[in-house]
Backbone as numpy.savetxt, mean C-alpha at the origin, in Angstrom:
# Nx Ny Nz CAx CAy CAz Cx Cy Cz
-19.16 -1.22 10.77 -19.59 -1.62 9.45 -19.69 -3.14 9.41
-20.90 -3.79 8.80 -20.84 -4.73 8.94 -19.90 -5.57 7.65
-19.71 -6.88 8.29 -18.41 -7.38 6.99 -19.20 -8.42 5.79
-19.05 -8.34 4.56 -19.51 -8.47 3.50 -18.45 -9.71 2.73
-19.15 -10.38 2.09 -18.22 -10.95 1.59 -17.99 -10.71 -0.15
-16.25 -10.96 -0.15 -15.34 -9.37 -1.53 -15.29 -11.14 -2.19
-15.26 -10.53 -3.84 -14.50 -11.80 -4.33 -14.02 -11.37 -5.43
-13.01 -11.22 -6.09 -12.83 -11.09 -7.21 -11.70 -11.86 -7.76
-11.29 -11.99 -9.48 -10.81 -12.95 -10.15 -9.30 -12.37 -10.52
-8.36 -13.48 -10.62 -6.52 -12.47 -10.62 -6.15 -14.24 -10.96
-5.70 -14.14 -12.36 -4.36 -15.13 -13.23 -5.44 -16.35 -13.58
-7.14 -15.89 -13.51 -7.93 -16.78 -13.92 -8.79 -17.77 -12.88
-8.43 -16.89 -11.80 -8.82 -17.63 -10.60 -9.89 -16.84 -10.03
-11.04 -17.40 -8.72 -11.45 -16.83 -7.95 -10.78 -16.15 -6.33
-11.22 -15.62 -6.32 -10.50 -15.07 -4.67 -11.45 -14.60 -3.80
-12.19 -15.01 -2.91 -12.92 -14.43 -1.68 -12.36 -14.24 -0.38
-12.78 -13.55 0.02 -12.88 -12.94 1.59 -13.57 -12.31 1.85
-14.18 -12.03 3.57 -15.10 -11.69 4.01 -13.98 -9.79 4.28
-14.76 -9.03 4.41 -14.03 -7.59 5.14 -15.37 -6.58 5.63
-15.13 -5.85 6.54 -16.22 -4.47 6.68 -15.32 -3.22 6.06
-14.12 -3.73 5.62 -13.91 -2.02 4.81 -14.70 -1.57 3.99
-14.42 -0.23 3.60 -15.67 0.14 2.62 -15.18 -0.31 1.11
-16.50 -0.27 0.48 -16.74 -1.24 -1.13 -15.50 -0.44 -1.98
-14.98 0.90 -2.26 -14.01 1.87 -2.30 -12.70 1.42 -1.98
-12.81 1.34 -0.71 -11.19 0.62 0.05 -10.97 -0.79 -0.68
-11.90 -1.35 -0.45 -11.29 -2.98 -0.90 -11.43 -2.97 -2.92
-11.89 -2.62 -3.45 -11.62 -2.14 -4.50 -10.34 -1.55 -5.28
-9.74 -0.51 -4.32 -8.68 0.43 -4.91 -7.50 -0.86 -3.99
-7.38 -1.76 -2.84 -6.67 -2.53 -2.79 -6.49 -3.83 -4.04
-7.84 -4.22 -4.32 -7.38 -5.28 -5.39 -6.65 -4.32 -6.59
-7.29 -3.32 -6.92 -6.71 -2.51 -8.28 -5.03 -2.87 -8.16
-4.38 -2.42 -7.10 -3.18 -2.49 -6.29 -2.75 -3.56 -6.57
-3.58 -4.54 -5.98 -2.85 -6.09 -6.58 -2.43 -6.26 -7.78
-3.69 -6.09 -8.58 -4.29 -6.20 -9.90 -2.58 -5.96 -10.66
-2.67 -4.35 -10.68 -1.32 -3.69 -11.38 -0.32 -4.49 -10.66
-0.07 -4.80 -9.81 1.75 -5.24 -9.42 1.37 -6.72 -9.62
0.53 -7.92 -9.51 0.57 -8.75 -10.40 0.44 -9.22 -11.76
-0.72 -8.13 -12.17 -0.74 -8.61 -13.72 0.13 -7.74 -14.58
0.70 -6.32 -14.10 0.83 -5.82 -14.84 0.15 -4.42 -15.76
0.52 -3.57 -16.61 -0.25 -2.48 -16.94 -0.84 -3.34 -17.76
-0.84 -4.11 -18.48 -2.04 -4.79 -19.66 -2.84 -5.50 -18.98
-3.04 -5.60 -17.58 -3.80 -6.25 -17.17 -4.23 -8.14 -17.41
-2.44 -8.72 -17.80 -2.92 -9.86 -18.05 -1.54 -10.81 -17.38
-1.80 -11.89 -16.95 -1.15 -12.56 -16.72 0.08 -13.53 -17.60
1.25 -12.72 -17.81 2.28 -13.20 -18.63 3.17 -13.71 -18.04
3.40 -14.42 -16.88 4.35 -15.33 -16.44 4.22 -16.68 -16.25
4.99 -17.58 -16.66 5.11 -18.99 -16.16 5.75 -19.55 -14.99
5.49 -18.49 -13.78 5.53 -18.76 -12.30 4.12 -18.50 -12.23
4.38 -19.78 -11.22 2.92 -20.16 -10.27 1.91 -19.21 -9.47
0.76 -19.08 -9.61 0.03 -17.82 -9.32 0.73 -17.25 -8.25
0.66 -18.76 -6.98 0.69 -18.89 -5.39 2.26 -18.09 -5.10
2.96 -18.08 -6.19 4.61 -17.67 -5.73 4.10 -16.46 -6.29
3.70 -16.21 -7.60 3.61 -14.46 -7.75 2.69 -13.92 -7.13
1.89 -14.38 -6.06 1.08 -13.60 -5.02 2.02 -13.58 -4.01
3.11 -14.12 -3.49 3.85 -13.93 -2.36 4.76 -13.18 -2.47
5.31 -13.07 -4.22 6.15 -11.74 -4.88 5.52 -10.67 -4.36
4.13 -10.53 -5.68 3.93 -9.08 -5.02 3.28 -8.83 -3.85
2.84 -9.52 -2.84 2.75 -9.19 -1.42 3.88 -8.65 -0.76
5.42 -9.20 -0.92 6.60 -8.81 -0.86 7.08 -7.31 -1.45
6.56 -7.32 -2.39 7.00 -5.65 -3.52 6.51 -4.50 -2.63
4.54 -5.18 -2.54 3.96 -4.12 -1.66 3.86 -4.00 -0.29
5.07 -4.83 0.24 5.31 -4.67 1.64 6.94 -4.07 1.58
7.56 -3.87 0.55 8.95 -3.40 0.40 8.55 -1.68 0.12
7.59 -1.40 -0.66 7.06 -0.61 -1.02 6.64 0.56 0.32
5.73 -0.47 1.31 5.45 0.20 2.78 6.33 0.53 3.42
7.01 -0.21 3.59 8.20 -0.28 4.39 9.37 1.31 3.91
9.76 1.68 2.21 10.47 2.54 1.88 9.37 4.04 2.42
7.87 4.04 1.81 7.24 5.00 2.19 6.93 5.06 3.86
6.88 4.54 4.81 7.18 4.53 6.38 8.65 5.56 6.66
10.03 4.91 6.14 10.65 5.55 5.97 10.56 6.63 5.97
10.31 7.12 4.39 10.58 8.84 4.30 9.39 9.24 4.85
8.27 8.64 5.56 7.67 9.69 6.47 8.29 9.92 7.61
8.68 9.05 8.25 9.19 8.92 9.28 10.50 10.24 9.31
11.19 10.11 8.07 12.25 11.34 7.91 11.80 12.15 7.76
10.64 12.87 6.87 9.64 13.90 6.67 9.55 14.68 8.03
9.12 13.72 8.71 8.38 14.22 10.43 9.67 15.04 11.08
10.66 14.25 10.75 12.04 14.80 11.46 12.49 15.21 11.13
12.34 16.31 9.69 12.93 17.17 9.51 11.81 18.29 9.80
10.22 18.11 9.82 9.67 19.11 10.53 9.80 19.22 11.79
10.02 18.39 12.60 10.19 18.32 14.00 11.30 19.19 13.99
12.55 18.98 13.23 13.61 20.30 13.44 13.22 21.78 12.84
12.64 21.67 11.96 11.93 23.16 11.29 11.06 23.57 12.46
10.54 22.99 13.07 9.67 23.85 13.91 10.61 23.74 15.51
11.43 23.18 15.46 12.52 23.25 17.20 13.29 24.58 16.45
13.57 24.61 15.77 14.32 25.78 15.09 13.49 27.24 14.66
12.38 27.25 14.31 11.17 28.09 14.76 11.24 28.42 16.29
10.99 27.60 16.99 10.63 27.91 18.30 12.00 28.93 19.19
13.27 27.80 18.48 14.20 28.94 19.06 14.43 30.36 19.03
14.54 30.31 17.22 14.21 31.84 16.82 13.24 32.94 17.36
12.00 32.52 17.39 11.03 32.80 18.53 11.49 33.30 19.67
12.17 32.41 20.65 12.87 32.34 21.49 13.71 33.48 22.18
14.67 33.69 20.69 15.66 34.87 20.49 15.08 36.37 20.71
14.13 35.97 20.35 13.08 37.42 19.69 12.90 38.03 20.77
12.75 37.03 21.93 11.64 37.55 23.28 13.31 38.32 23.73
């Protein structure tokens, strides 16, 4: 895909970058921003500095990755035992 250049506006500012994700993907990522910086009203109500509350919520939504990694990661391993425990039973059968 070729890369396009994204720009959109957050605490009254412009923001560009170039990306080839699709118009969808980089969209539902700013939305993402959007809500964990501005908020559900969609407006900028703090008197911290844009540049620190973009490194906040870059932080939130990397604390955020980090908890959901996690419970997949536990997810997997408790199917990984549901199905070693399948297989034994199986096992038994023969």
């Amino acid at each position: 895909m070729e890369e396009r250049l994204v720009r959109f506006a957050l605490f009254g500012q412009e923001f560009t970058f170039y990306s080839d994700a699709p118009a969808e993907e980089v969209d539902e990522v700013v939305s993402i921003l959007r809500r964990e910086l501005e908020g559900s009203e969609g407006r900028y109500t703090s008197t911290v500095p844009s540049s620190k509350l973009l490194v906040l919520g870059c932080l939130r939504i990397a604390a955020r990755l980090v908890k959901v990694n996690r419970e997949f990661e536990e997810y997997r391993n408790r199917q990984d035992r549901s199905i070693d425990d399948l297989i034994d039973k199986m096992s038994e059968i023969d």
